[in-house]
C-alpha positions as CSV (number, residue, x, y, z in Angstrom):
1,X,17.1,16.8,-4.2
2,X,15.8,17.7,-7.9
3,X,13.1,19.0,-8.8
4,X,11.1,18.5,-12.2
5,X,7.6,20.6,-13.1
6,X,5.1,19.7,-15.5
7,X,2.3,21.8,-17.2
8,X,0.0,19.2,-17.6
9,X,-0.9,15.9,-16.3
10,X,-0.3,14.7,-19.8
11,X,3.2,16.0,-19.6
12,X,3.4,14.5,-15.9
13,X,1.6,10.6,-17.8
14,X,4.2,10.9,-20.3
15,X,7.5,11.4,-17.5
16,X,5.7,8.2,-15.8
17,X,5.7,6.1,-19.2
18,X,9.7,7.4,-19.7
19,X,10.4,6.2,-16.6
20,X,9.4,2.7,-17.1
21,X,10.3,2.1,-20.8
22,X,13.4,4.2,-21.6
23,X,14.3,4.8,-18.2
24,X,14.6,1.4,-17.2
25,X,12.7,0.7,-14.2
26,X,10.5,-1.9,-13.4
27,X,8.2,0.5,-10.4
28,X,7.7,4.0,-10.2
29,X,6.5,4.6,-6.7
30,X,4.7,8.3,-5.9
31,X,4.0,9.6,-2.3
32,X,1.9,12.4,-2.6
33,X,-1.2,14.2,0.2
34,X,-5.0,13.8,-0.9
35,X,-6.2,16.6,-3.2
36,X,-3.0,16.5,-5.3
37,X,-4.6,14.5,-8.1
38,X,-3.7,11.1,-7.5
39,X,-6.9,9.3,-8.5
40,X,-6.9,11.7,-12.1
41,X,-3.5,10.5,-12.7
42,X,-4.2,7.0,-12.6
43,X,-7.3,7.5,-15.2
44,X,-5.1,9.9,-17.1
45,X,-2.2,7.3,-17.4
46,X,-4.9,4.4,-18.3
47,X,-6.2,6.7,-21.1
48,X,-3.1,6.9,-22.1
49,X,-2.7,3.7,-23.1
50,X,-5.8,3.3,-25.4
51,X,-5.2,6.3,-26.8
52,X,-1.5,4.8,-27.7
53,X,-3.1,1.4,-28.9
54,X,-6.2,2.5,-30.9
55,X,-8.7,2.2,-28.0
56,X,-7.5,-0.8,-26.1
57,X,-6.3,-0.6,-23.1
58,X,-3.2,-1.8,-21.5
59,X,-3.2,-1.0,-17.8
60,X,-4.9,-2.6,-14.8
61,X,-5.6,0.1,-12.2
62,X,-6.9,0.0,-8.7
63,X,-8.2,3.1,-7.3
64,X,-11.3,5.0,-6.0
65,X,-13.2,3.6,-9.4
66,X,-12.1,-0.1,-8.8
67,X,-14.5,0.5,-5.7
68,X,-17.5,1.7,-7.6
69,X,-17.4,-1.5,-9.7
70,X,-19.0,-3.0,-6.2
71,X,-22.4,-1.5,-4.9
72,X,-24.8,-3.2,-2.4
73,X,-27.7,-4.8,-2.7
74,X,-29.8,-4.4,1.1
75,X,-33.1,-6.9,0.1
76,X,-35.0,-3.3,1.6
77,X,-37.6,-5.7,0.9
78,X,-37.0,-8.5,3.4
79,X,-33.8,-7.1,4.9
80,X,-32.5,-10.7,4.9
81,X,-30.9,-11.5,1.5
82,X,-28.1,-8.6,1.9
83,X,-25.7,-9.2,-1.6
84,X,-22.7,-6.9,-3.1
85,X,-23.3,-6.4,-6.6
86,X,-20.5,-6.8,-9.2
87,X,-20.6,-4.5,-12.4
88,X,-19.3,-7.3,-14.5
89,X,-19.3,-5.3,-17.8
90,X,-16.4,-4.0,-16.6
91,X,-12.5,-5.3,-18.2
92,X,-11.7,-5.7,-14.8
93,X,-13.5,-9.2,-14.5
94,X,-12.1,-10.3,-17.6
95,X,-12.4,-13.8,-17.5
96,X,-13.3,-14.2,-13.6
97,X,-15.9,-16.5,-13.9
98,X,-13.2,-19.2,-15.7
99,X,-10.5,-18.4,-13.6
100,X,-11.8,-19.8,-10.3
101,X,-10.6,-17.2,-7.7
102,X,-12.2,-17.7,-4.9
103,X,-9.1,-20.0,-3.3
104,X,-6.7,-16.9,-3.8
105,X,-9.1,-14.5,-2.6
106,X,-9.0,-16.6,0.7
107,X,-5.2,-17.3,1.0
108,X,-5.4,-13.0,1.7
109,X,-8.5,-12.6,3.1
110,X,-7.7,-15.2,6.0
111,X,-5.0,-13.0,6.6
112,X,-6.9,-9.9,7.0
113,X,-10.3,-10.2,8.2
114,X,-12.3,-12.9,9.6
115,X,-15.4,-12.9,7.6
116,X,-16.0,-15.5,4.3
117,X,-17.6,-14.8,1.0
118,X,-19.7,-16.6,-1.4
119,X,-19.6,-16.0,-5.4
120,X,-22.6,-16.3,-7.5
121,X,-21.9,-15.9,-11.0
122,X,-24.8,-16.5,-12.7
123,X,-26.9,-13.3,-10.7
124,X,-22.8,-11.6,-10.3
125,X,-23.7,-11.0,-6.9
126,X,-21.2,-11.8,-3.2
127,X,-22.8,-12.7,-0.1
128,X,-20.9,-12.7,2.9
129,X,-20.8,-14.7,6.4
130,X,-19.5,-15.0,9.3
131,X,-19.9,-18.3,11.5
132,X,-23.7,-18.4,11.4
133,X,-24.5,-15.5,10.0
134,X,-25.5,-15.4,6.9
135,X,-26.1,-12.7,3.7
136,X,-24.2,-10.1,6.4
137,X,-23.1,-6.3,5.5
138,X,-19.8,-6.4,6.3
139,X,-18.2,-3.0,7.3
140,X,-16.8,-0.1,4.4
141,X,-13.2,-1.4,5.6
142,X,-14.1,-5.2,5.3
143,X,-15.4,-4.4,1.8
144,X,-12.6,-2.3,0.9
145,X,-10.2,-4.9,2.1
146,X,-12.3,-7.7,0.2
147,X,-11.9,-5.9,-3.3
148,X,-8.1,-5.6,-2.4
149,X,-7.8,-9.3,-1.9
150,X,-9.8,-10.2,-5.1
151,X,-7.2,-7.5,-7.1
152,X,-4.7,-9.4,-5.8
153,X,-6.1,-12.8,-6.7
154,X,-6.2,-11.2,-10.3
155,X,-3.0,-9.7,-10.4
156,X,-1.7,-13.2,-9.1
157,X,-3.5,-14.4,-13.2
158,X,-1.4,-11.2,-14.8
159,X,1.6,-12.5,-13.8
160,X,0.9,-15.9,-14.5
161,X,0.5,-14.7,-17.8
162,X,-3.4,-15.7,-18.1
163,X,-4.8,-15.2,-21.6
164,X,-7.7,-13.3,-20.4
165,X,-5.6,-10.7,-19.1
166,X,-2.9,-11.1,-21.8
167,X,-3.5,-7.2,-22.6
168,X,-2.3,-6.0,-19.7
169,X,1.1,-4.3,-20.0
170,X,0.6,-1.5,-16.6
171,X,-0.7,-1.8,-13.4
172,X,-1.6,1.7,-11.6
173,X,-2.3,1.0,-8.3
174,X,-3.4,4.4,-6.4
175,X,-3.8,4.1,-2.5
176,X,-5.1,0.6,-1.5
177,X,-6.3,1.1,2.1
178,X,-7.5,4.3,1.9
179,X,-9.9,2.9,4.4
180,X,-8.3,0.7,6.9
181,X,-6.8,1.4,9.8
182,X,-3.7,3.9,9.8
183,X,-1.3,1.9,12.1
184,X,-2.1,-1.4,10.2
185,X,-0.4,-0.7,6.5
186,X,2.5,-3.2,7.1
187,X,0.7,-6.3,6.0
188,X,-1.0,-4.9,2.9
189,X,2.5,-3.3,1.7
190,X,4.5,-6.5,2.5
191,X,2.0,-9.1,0.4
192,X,1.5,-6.6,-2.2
193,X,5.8,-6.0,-2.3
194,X,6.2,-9.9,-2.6
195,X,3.8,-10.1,-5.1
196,X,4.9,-7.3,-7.6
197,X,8.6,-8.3,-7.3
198,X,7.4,-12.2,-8.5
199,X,5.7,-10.2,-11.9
200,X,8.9,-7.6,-12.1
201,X,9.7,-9.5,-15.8
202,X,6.1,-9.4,-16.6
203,X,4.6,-5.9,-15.5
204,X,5.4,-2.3,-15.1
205,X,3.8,-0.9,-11.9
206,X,3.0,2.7,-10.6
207,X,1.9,2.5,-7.0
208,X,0.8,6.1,-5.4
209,X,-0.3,6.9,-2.0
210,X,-1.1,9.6,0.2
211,X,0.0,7.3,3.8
212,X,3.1,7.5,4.9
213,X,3.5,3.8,6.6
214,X,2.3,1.9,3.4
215,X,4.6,4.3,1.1
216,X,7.4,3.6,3.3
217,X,7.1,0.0,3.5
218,X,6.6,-0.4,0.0
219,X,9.9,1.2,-1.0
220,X,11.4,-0.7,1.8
221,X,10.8,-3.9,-0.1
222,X,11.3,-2.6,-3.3
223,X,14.5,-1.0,-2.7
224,X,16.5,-3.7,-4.5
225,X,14.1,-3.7,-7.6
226,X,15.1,-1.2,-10.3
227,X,12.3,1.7,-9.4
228,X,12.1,5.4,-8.8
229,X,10.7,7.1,-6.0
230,X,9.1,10.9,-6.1
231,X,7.2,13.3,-4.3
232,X,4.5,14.3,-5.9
233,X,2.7,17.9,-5.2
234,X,1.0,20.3,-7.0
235,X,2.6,24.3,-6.1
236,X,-0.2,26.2,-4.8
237,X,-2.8,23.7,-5.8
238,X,-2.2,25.1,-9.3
239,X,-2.2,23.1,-13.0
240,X,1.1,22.6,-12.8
241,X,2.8,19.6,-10.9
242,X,6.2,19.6,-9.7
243,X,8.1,15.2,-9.3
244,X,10.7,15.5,-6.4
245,X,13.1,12.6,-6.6
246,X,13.6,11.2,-3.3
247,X,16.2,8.5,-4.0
248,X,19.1,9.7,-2.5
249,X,17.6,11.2,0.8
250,X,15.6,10.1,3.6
251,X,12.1,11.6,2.7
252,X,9.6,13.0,5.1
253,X,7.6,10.2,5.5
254,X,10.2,8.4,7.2
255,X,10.5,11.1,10.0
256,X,6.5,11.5,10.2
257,X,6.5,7.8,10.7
258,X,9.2,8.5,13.5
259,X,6.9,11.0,15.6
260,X,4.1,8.9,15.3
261,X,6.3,6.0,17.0
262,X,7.2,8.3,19.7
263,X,3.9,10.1,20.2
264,X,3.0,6.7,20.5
265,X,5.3,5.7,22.9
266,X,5.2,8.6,25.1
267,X,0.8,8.0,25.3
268,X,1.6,4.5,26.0
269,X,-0.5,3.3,23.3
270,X,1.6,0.7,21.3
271,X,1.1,-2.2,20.0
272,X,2.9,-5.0,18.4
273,X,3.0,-3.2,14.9
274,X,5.0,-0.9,16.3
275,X,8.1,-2.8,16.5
276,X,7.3,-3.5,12.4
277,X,7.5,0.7,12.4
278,X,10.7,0.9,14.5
279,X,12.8,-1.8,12.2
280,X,12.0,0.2,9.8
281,X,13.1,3.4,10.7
282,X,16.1,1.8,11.6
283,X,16.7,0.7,8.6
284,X,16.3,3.7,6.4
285,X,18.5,5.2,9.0
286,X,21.1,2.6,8.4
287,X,20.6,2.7,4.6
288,X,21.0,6.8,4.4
289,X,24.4,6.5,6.7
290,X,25.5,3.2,4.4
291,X,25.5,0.8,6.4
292,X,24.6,-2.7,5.9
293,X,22.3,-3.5,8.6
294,X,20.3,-1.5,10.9
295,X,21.6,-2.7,14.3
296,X,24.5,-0.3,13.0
297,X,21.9,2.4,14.4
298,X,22.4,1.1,17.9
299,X,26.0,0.1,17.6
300,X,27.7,0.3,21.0
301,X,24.6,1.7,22.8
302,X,24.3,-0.5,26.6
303,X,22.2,-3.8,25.7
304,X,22.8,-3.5,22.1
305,X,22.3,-7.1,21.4
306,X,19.3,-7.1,23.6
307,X,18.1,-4.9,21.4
308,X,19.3,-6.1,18.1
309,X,17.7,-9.4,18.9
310,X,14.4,-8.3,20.4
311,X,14.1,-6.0,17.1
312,X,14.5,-9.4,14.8
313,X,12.0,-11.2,17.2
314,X,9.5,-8.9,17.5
315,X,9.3,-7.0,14.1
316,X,7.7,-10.4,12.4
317,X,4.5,-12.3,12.0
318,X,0.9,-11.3,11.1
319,X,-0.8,-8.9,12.4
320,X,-5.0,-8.6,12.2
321,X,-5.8,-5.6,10.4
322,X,-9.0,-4.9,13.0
323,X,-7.4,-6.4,15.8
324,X,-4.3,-5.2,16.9
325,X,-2.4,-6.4,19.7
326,X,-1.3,-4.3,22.9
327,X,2.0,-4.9,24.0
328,X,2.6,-6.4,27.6
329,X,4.3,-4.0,29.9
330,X,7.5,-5.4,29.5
331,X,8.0,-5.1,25.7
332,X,6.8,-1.7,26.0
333,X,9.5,-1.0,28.6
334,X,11.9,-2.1,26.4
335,X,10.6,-0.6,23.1
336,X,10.7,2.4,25.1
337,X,14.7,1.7,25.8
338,X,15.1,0.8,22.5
339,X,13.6,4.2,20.8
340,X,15.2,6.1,23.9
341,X,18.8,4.8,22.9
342,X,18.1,5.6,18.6
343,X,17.1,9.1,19.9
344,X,20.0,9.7,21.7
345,X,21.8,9.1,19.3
346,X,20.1,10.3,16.1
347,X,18.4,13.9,16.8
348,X,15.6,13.9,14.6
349,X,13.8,17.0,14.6
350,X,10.2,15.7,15.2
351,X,7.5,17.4,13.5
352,X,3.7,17.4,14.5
353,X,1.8,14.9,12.7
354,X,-1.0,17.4,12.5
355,X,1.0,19.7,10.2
356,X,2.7,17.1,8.2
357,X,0.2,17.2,6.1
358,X,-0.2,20.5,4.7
359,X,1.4,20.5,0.6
């Protein structure tokens, strides 16, 4: 697994730039922990960009300052008229008043949350309902998972090659759910995946992330696209930060995601997601051992096409980000069968979660 160090975070910008120009690759995907300097990467990389094109910029990022565009407004007055403010002098809304979003908002929002949003841009305020309620606060996750939804709806213009966002060469995308719920990634990654292979001509794309499910599920879908994958740490919490490719082995987060299954599993908490997890660790499995499909994981094992099947059956649909769904004691018997047979065959050293996070 090599290794590549970088004295700066210019040095570390300009490896990311290679990558996708020289190198050939339409995605550059980086799993890294929280204090490596994720969030200063994607502003470093943007400024980048200007600096390369005489002060305009060519990248469309989402991270911890996307969110910041978006404050509230409470009516402390009359605590009645409750409104999320949009900063619209950003270059993010490029445009977004004449490129009536509010459709493509919904077709993702619908299938995330059940809450619906009104747009006023003349006072470049939101007011949200839900059924009768009007002008409601909704939660930090709702409104985290609302700003997603409208990046997407925007991305959706990029690719379609909008003129308002005709500038845009990059998008940085750095951990989009920081704030949802761990277990409930797969959805996110999956639309997001689908979208970004439909702009692959268009757009190059760095997506970075500190959670394992999301990162995993991500490269999952991306794995036929042309795209590197990396760990990204910085030794000792120093100034210098080390890339480790992670192309040609499993990498941690596939195991961490394989303790939480059975930690899961073994507290009798799971829930339908969890068949989404299992496929997929069966398939990274199958992928690192070359074969073709992952039922090769459970090849020969007693019920084996009980268990192929129940893996394609289950492992599908939509799933509600705050409402996840408990299995029924027989699917957790036999997700517990399932996992039990994998196991017994595959002896994964299982780490604890708790330490898997420690750089």
């Amino acid at each position: 697994m090599s290794t590549q160090k970088y004295s700066s975070i210019n040095r570390l910008v300009q490896r990311l730039h290679d990558d996708l120009n020289g190198g050939g690759q339409n995605f550059v995907l980086l799993h890294a922990y929280n204090g490596t300097g994720k969030t200063r990467l994607s502003m470093d990389f943007k400024e980048a960009g200007k600096r390369k094109n005489g002060g305009s910029p060519d990248t469309l990022y989402f991270n911890a300052f996307t969110e910041d565009l978006f404050h509230w407004d409470n009516d402390l007055d009359n605590d009645s008229q409750r409104v999320m403010r949009i900063n619209s002098v950003s270059r993010f809304f490029s445009g977004i008043k004449e490129l009536a979003l509010e459709e493509n908002i919904q077709s993702y929002l619908g299938r995330y949350a059940d809450f619906d949003f009104d747009i006023d841009y003349s006072n470049w305020t939101i007011a949200f309902s839900k059924g009768d309620a009007e002008h409601i606060k909704v939660s930090r996750g709702e409104e985290n998972i609302f700003i997603w939804c409208l990046f997407m709806a925007i991305c959706e213009r990029v690719i379609d090659g909008h003129p308002s966002y005709a500038w845009v060469k990059y998008l940085y995308i750095d951990d989009p759910i920081s704030s949802l719920d761990d277990n409930n990634a797969i959805a996110v990654a999956s639309d997001l995946a689908q979208l970004l292979r439909k702009g692959k001509d268009r757009l190059k794309v760095v997506i970075s992330s500190h959670h394992s499910l999301f990162f995993n599920v991500v490269c999952n879908e991306l794995k036929k696209e042309r795209h590197k994958k990396y760990f990204l740490h910085r030794p000792n919490r120093g100034s210098e930060y080390a890339l480790r490719a992670t192309n040609d082995t499993p990498f941690f987060h596939h195991v961490a995601m394989l303790s939480e299954v059975k930690k899961a599993a073994d507290s009798d908490a799971l829930y339908t997601y969890h068949f989404n997890m299992l496929r997929s660790i069966l398939e990274k499995t199958a992928v690192f051992f070359g074969h073709d499909d992952f039922s090769a994981c459970i090849h020969g094992v007693d019920d084996e096409v009980l268990y192929a099947r129940a893996l394609n059956l289950l492992s599908h649909g939509q799933y509600a980000i705050y409402e996840p769904r408990e299995m029924v004691e027989d699917t957790k018997a036999l997700f517990r069968q399932i996992l039990a047979a994998f196991l017994e065959r595959y002896r994964f050293a299982l780490p604890e979660l708790e330490a898997a996070g420690a750089a």
